[in-house]
C-alpha positions in Angstrom: -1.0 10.1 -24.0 -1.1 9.9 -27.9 0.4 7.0 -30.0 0.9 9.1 -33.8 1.2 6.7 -36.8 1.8 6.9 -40.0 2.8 5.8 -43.8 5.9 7.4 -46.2 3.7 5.4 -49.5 0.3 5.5 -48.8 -2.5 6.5 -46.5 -4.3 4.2 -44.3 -7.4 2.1 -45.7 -11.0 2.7 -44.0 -10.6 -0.7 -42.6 -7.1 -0.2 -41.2 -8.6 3.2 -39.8 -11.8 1.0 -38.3 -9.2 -1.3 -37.0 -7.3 1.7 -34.8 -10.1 2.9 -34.2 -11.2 -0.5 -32.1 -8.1 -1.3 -30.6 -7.7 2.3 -29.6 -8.9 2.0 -25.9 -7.3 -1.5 -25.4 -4.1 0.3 -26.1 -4.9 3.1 -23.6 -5.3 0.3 -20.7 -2.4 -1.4 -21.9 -0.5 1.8 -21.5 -2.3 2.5 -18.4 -1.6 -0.9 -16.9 2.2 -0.6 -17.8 2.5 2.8 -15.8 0.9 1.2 -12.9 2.9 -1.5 -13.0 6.1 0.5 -12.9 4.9 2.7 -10.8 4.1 -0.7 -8.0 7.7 -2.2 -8.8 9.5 1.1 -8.1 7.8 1.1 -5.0 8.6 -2.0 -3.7 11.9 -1.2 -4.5 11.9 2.1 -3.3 13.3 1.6 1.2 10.1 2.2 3.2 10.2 4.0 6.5 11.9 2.4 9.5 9.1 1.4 11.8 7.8 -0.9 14.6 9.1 -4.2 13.5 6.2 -6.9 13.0 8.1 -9.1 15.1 7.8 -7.0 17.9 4.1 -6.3 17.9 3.5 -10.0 17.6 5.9 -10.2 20.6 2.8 -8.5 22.4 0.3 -10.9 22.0 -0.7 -9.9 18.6 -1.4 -11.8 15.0 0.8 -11.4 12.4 -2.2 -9.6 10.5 -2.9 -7.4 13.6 0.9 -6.6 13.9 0.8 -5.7 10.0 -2.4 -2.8 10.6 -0.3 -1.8 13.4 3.1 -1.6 11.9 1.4 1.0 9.3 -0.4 2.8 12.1 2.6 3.8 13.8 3.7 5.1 11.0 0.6 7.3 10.3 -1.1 5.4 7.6 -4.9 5.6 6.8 -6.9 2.8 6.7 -8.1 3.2 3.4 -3.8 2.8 2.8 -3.4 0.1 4.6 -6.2 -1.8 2.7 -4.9 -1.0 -0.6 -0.9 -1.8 0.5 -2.1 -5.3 2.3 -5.0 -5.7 -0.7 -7.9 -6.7 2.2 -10.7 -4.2 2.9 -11.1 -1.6 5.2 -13.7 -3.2 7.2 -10.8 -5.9 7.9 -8.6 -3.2 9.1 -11.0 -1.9 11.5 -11.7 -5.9 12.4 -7.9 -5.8 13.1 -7.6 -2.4 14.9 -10.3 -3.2 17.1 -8.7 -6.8 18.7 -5.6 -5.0 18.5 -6.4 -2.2 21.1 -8.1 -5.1 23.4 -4.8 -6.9 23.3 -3.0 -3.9 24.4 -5.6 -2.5 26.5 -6.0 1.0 24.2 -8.8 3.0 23.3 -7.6 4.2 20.2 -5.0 4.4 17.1 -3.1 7.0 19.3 -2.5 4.6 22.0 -1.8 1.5 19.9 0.6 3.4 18.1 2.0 4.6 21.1 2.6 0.6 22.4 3.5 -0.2 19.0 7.0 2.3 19.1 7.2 1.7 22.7 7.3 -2.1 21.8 10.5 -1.5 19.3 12.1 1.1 21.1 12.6 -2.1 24.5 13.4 -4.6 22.0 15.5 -2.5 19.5 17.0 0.6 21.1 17.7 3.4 18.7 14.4 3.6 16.9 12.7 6.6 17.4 10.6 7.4 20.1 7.1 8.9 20.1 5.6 10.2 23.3 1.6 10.0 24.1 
């Protein structure tokens, strides 16, 4: 990134260069902060991946933030992801994941998954089916 100015009369002044010179890095992170913040609107915008409905996992006994984890692990997130998407940390996710696979009786992210698309494939027929 560069921001280039510049005078057609007369060169800068020491203090106008001290002056840049300071606000320099508050206009990198200004910069910075504007990329990231297109960056987060386009992807909100952006259609996300047609997975197990929320709905549906909370259909099987589960909280809305337990169907939220799971919604993302069915569709391969990590959990270091799914923290930053859902802004909690990732010892919440594993807090979630673990009630999650006593709810539906599961050992692991493999077989919560597994309920998870088997879930939205009884309630909404036509969504992809995964086998496990």
């Amino acid at each position: 990134m560069a921001i280039a100015l510049s005078r057609s009369q007369h060169d800068f002044t020491d203090s106008e260069c001290e002056l840049l010179t300071v606000a320099r890095p508050h206009l990198i992170q200004v910069y910075r902060n504007a990329l990231e913040f297109t960056d987060r609107t386009a992807s909100r915008e952006r259609p996300t991946a047609n997975g197990p409905d929320e709905r549906d996992l909370q259909a099987l006994g589960l909280t809305t933030a337990q169907a939220r984890v799971l919604s993302r692990i069915a569709l391969g997130a990590s959990t270091a992801q799914i923290a930053r998407e859902l802004h909690i940390a990732q010892r919440t996710v594993h807090k979630h994941l673990q009630r999650t696979y006593r709810v539906l009786d599961v050992a692991n992210r493999a077989g919560a998954a597994s309920k998870a698309w088997g879930a939205a494939q009884t309630l909404r027929p036509g969504t992809p089916r995964v086998s496990g």
